[in-house]
C-alpha positions in Angstrom: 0.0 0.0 0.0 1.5 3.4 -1.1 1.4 6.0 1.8 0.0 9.4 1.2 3.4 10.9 1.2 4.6 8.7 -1.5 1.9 9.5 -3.8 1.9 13.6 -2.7 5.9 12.9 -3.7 5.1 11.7 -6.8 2.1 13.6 -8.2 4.4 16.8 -6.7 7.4 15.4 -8.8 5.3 14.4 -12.2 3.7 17.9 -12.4 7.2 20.0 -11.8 9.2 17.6 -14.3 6.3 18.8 -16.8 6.4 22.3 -15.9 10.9 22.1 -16.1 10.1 20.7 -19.4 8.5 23.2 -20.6 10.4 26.0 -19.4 13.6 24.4 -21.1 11.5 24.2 -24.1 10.5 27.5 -24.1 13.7 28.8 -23.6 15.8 26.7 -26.1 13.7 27.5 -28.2 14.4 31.2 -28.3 17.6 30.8 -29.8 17.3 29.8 -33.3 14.1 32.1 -33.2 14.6 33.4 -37.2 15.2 29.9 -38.4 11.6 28.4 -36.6 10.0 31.7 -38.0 11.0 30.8 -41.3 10.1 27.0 -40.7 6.6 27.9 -40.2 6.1 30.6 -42.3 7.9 27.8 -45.0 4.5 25.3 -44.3 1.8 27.7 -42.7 -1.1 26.6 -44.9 -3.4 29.5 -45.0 -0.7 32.5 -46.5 -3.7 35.0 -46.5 -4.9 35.1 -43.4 -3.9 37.8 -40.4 -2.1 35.1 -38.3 0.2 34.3 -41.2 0.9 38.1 -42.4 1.6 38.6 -38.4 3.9 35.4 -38.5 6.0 36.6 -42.0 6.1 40.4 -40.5 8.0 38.7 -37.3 10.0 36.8 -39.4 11.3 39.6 -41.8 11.7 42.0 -39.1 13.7 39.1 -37.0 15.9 38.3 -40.6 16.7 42.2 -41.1 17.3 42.7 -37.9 20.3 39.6 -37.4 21.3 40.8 -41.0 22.1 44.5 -39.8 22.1 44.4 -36.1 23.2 40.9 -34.9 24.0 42.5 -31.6 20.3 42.7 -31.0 19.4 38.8 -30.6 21.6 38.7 -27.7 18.3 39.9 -26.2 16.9 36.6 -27.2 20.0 35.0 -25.7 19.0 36.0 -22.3 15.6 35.3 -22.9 16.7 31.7 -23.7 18.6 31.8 -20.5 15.8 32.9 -18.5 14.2 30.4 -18.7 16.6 27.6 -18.5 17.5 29.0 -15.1 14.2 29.6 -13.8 13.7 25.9 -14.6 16.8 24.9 -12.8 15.4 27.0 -9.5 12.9 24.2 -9.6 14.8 21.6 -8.8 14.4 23.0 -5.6 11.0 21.5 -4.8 11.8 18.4 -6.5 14.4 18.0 -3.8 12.0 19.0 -0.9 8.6 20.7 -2.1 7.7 21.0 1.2 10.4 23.4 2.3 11.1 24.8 -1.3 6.9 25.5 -2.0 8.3 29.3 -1.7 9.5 28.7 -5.4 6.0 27.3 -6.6 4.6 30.6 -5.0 7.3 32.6 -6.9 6.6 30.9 -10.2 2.7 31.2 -9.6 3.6 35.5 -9.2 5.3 35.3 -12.4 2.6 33.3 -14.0 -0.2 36.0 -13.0 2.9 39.2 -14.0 2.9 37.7 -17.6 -0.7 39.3 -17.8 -0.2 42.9 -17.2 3.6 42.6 -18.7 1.9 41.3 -22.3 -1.1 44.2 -22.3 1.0 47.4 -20.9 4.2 46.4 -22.9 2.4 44.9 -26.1 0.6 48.1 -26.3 3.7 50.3 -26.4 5.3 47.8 -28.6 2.6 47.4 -31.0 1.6 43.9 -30.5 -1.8 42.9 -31.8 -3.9 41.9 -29.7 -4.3 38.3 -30.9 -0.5 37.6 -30.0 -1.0 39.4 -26.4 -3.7 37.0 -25.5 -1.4 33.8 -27.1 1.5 35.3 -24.3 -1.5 35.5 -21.4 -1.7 32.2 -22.5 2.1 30.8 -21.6 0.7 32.5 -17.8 -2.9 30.8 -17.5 -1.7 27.2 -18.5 1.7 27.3 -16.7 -0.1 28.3 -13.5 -2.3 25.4 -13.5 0.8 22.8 -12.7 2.2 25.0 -10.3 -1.6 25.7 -8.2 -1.9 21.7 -8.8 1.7 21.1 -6.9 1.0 24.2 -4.5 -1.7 21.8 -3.0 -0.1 18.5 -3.3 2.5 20.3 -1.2 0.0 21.3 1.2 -1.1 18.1 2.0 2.2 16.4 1.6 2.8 18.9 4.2 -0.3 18.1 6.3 0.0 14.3 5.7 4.2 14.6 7.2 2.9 16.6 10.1 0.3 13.9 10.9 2.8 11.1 10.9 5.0 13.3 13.5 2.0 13.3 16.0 
């Protein structure tokens, strides 16, 4: 019979390997940023629509750009490494959630910052709206592991404290 600590442990641990995952993703994926613009833009099936003109507008302005100014994607550099070490500072509740959860709590602020950061900045930048909501998006769904694990932690937390009595 698996205890509840176990399985708190292991939900808590299946839910942050997911959410590491995909903040490695995400930043990896920053670097070659002109070549996956291009990618898509090579196989995007609908080449009239708004998405798409949105899309090849990105990926000329990221082309000229590294063509002219290839100081500038250092920007993406650090964006890239960001995120890798955000994802690392997870480790941290892998190791022990219950005494790391202050890092799920930090990652949950960050989750709810992306929202004001992608309306008040994608204004001034000149964002459409469409791609403001997609980066509200990256906040909304990568809060939902984190509230999940908050909880697990909670009652892993609860369930530990119950054994010591």
């Amino acid at each position: 019979m698996v205890t509840n600590t176990v399985k708190f442990r292991r939900e808590i641990k299946a839910w942050l390997i997911f959410f590491i995952v995909a903040l490695l993703l995400s930043g990896i994926t920053a670097f070659p940023v002109e070549t996956e613009l291009q990618w898509v833009c090579s196989w995007w099936p609908e080449q009239y629509s708004a998405f798409y003109k949105w899309l090849f507008t990105c990926y000329q302005a990221i082309k000229n750009t590294n063509e002219q100014y290839p100081f500038l994607a250092y920007g993406y550099d650090w964006l890239a490494f960001a995120h890798i070490v955000i994802a690392i500072a997870f480790i941290g509740p892998l190791r022990d959630p219950v005494k790391n959860i202050w890092i799920i709590e930090f990652g949950c602020i960050a989750c709810v910052a992306i929202i004001p950061l992608a309306f008040i900045a994608g204004q001034i930048r000149q964002i459409p709206i469409h791609w403001r909501l997609i980066d509200c998006s990256f906040g909304i769904i990568g809060i939902v592991p984190l509230l999940i694990c908050h909880r697990k932690i909670k009652q892993l937390e609860k369930a530990i404290a119950y054994k010591v009595l």
